[in-house]
C-alpha positions as CSV (number, residue, x, y, z in Angstrom):
1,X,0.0,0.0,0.0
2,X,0.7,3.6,-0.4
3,X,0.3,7.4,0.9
4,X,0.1,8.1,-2.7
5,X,-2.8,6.3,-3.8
6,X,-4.9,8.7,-1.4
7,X,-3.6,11.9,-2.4
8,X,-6.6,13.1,-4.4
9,X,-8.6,12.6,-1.4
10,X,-6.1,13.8,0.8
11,X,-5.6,17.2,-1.4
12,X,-9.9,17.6,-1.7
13,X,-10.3,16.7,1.9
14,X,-7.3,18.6,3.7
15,X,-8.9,21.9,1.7
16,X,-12.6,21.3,2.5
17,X,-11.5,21.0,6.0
18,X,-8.7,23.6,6.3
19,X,-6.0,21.3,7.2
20,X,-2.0,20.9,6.5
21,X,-2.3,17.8,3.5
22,X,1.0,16.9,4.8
23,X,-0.3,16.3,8.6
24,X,-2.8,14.0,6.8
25,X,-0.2,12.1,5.2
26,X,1.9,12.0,8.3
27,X,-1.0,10.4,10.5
28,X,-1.6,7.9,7.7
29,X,2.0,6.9,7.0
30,X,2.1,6.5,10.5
31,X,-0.8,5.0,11.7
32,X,-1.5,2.3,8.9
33,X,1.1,3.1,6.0
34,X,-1.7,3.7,3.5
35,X,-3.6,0.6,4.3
36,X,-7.3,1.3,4.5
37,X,-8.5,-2.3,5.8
38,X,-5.7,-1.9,8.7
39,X,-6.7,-3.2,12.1
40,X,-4.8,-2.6,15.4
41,X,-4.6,-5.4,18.2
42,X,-6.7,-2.7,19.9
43,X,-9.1,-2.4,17.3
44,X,-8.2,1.0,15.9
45,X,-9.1,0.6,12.1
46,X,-8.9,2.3,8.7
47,X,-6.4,4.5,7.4
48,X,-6.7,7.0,10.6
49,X,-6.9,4.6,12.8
50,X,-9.5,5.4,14.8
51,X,-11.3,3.4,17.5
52,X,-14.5,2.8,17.4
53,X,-16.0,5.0,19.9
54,X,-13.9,7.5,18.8
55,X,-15.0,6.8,15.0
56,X,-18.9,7.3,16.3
57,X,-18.2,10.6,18.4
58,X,-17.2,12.1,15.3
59,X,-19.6,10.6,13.2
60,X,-17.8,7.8,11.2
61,X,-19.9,5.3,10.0
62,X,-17.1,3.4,8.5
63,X,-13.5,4.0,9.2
64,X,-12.1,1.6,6.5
């Protein structure tokens, strides 16, 4: 997997919500290395990796 293959999303995204692109690729390269179906031992999942609770408190109805 990639960084790469999201930066379309990333760019489009990262404007619409008035953050740094390169903080969103950070987090991602970091978090799952561009793998959207990534799951943590904890349960983190998706790209962000974000818990699940954390995933519903922000209104995430599916982090992959």
């Amino acid at each position: 997997m990639s960084i790469l293959q999201w930066n379309d999303l990333i760019e489009e995204k990262s404007r619409e919500h008035g953050v740094d692109p390169q903080l969103v690729r950070g987090v991602m390269y970091q978090e799952s290395r561009g793998n959207a179906s990534a799951v943590s031992p904890k349960g983190a999942r998706g790209l962000m990796q974000l818990m699940p609770a954390t995933a519903k408190g922000l209104g995430v109805k599916d982090p992959f």
